[in-house]
N, C-alpha and C positions, 0 to 999 in steps of 0.2 A: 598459867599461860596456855592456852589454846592454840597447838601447830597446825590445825586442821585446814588446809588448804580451801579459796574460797571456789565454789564450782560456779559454771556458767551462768546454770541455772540462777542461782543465790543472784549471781553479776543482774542478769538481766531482771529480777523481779524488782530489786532495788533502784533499776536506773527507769521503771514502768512505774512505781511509784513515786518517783520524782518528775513526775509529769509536768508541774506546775514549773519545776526550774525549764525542763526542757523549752516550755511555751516561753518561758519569760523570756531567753536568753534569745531564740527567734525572733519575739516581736522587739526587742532591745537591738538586734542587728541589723533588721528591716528599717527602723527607726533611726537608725543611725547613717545605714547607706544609702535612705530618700532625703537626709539631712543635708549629703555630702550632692546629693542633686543640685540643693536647692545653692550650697555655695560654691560650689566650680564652676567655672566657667561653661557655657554652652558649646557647643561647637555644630559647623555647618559645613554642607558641602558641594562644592561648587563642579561640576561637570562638563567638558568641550568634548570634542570627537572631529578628528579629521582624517583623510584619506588623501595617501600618494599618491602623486602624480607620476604613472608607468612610464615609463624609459628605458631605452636600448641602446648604448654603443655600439651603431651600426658600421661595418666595415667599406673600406673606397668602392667604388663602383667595381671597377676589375678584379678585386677580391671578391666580392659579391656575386659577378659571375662566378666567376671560377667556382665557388662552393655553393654555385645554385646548377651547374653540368652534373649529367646524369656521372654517376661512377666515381666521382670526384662531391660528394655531396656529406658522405661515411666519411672521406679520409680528413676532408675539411673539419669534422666535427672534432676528431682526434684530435688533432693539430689545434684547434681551440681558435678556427679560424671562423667559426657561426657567429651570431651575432648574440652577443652578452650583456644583462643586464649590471647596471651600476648599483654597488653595493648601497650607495648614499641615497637610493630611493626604496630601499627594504623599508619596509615594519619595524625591525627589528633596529637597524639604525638610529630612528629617532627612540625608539627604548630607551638606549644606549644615550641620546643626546640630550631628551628632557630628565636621565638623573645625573650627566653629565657637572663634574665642579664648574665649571665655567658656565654653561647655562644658568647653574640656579644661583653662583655668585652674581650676576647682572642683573637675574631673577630681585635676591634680595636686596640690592641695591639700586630700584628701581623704585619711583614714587609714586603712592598710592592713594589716593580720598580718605583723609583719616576719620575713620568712623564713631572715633572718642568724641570729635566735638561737630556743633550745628553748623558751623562754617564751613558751605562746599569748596573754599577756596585751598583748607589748610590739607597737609598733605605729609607724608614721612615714607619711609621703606621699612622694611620688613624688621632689620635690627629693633626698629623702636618701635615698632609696632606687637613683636612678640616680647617684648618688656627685658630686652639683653643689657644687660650694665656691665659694662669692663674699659678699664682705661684703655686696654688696645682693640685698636677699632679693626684691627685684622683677624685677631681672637674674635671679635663680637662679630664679626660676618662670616667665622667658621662657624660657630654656635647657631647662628639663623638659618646658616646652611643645612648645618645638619638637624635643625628640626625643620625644614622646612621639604628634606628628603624621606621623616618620619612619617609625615604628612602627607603627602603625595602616594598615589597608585596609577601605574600607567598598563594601558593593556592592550596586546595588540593582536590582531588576525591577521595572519598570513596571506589566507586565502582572499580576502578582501581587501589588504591594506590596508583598513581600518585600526587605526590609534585612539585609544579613547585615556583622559588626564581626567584625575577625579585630584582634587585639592582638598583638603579642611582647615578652617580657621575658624576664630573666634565670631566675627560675626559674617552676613550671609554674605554683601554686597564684597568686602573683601577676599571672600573666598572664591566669588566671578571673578574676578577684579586678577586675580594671583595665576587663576585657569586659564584665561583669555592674553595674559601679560604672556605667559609662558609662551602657549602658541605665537602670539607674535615674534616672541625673539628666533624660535625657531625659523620662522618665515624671513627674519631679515639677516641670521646666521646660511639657509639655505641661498639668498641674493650673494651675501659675500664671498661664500665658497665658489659658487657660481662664477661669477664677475672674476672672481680670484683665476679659476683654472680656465678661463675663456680667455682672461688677458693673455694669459701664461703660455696656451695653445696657441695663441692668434701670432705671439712674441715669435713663436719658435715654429712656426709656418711661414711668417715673414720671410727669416732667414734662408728656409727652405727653396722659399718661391724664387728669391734671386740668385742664388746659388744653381736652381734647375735652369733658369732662364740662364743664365749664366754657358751651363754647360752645354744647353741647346743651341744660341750663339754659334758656341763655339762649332757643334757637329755642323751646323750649317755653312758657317766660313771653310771648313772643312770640304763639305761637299763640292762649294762653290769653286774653290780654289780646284780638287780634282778636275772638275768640269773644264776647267779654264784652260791648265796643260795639258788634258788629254780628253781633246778632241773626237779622237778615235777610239775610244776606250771600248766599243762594241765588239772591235775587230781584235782585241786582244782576250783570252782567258783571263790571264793572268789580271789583267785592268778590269774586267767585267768583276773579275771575285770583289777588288779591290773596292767595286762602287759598291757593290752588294754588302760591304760590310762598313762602309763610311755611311750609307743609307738607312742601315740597322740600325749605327747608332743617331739619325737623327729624329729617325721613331721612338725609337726608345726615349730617348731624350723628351721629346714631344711628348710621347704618353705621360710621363712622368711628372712634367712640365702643367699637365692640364689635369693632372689629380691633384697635385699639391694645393693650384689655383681653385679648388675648386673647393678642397679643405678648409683653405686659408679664406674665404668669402663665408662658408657655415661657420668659421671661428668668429668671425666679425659680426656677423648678426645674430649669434648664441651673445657676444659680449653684448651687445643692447639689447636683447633678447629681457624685457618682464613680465615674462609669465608667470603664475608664482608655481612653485614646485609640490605646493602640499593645498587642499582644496578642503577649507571648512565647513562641515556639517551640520553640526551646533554649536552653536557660542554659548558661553557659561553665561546663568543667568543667576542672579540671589533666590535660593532657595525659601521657599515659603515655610519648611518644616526642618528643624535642628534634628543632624545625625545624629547627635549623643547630647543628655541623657534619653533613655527609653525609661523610664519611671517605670511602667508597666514589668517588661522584662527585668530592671534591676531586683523589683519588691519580688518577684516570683526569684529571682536566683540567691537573691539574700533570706529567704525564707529557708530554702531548703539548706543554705551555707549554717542558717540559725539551730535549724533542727540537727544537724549534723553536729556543731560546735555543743548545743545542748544536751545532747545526748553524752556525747561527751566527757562535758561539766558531771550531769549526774552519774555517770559510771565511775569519774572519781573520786564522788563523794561517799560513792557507796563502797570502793574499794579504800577507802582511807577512813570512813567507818568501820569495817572488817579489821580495818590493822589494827585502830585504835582498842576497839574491842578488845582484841587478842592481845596488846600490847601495851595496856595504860598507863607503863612508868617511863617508855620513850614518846608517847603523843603527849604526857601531861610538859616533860622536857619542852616537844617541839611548839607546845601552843606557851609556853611561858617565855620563851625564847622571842618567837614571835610578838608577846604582848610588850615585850622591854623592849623590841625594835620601833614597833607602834606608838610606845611615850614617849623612845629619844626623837624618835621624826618631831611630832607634834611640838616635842620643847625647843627642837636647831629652828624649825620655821620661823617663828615668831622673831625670834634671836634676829635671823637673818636681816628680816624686813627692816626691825629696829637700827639696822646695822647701815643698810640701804640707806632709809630715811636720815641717817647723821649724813650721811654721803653724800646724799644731794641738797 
């Protein structure tokens, strides 16, 4: 027995002269992973892009002075009394909303042109369309969900507002079809938020409005009533203070009175208010060319995967030649070992079938 350890060298001469396994095993993996082209499914990808519509929660008018006076312009800013943008028209917001669960659960349960068959009439959502089978139909709309957030890339620019949805699916027309569905929900999700907090504003300005009027009334019967018993009220300090501060508050009042009213009029025509809040760019269209496979790129990465694995192979047939060499009473063990496992397979198989066959 021979302890002589194998050198690199030895390693690498033996894995150069197995040159032929090396090729084999490359063009054997290339062949097998332009096979797996030819049976997987295609896939395709469908593209929209839209941009926000800019918005500002602008403060009442007399706020808006006040923080548009020189000197008074710094302190307003602090105070957080400038005029600020609504988070729900960021970029970044609808990120957040098209991989949203409630988006894409409406998303998958929404009905589609089913592309399986020639009838434009027929039609399914997403569950049955990515081929989900489960008795619970709550399971199988998590399941579509979550590949259909696999699926999906959203990406957006700050500086532009710019949102751009890339979708993939099986074939092209559904993959427009999924891109274009989305954006709309968005667009009828921004109506309802909308409507929602316009009611809501408009609800609770109402209140406001008759409550000011209310209170304005009242400074006015106030004044009126001063006016009425004292006549002379010019000729007294004390009576002059008295109008000058029943008078204050009927400004006051007033003023107050006709900011509310003025609130409550923009609440009511924001609630009817269809403008739509996000502005489309491109609509998804069915792509002319499948994202995946790339035949080309797969054959070049699978080659170099083959040469790699091949190399390999041969390094250790040439280090298990070396053992065996040095070693010929445990490799003669391991291949007799092996050839008993090789007959009992070949004798259980047939067994098996035979056993099958009674069974059915």
């Amino acid at each position: 027995m021979d302890n002589a350890p194998l050198t690199f060298a030895t390693l690498t001469a033996g894995t150069v002269t197995r040159w032929r396994t090396v090729l084999l095993v490359a063009v054997g993996v290339i062949v097998f992973a332009l096979g797996l082209t030819f049976v997987l499914p295609p896939s395709y990808r469908g593209t929209t892009s839209f941009v926000t519509t800019d918005a500002s929660i602008d403060l009442p008018p007399s706020l808006g002075q006040l923080a548009g006076q020189p000197g008074l312009a710094g302190l307003a800013g602090q105070l957080g009394l400038g005029s600020s943008r609504d988070p729900s028209y960021s970029p970044a917001f609808y990120l957040e909303l098209l991989g949203s669960r409630e988006l894409l659960t409406r998303l998958v349960q929404s009905r589609f042109a089913d592309p399986r068959t020639a009838d434009p009439a027929d039609s399914a959502n997403l569950v049955q369309l990515f081929g989900i089978r489960d008795r619970d139909s709550l399971r199988a709309v998590e399941l579509a969900v979550r590949r259909l957030r696999g699926r999906s890339r959203i990406t957006i620019d700050p500086k532009t507002s710019f949102v751009t949805l890339q979708v993939d699916a099986r074939w092209p027309v559904l993959a427009a079809d999924i891109a274009n569905q989305a954006v709309g929900l968005v667009s009828a999700f921004n109506k309802e938020q909308r409507l929602s907090r316009a009611k809501a504003k408009r609800e609770f300005l109402e209140g406001r409005v008759n409550a000011a009027q209310d209170e304005l009334r009242a400074a006015e019967n106030a004044l009126r009533a001063f006016n009425q018993t004292n006549r002379l009220w010019r000729e007294s300090p004390a009576l002059t203070i008295d109008e000058m501060r029943i008078r204050r508050q009927v400004e006051t009042a007033s003023t107050l009175y006709l900011l509310l009213r003025q609130q409550y009029e923009a609440a009511r025509l924001e609630e009817v208010n269809t403008t739509p809040l996000i502005t489309v760019i491109d609509r998804a269209i069915p792509p002319r060319r499948r994202e995946w496979p790339h035949r080309g790129f797969i054959a070049i990465t699978a080659g170099l995967l083959g040469l790699v694995l091949g190399s390999l192979w041969a390094a250790t047939r040439t280090l298990y030649a070396s053992w065996a060499e040095r070693n010929p009473q445990e490799a003669g063990l391991l291949r007799s070992a092996a050839a008993r496992m090789a007959t009992e397979v070949r004798r259980t198989l047939p067994a098996r079938d035979r056993a099958l066959g009674r069974d059915r």
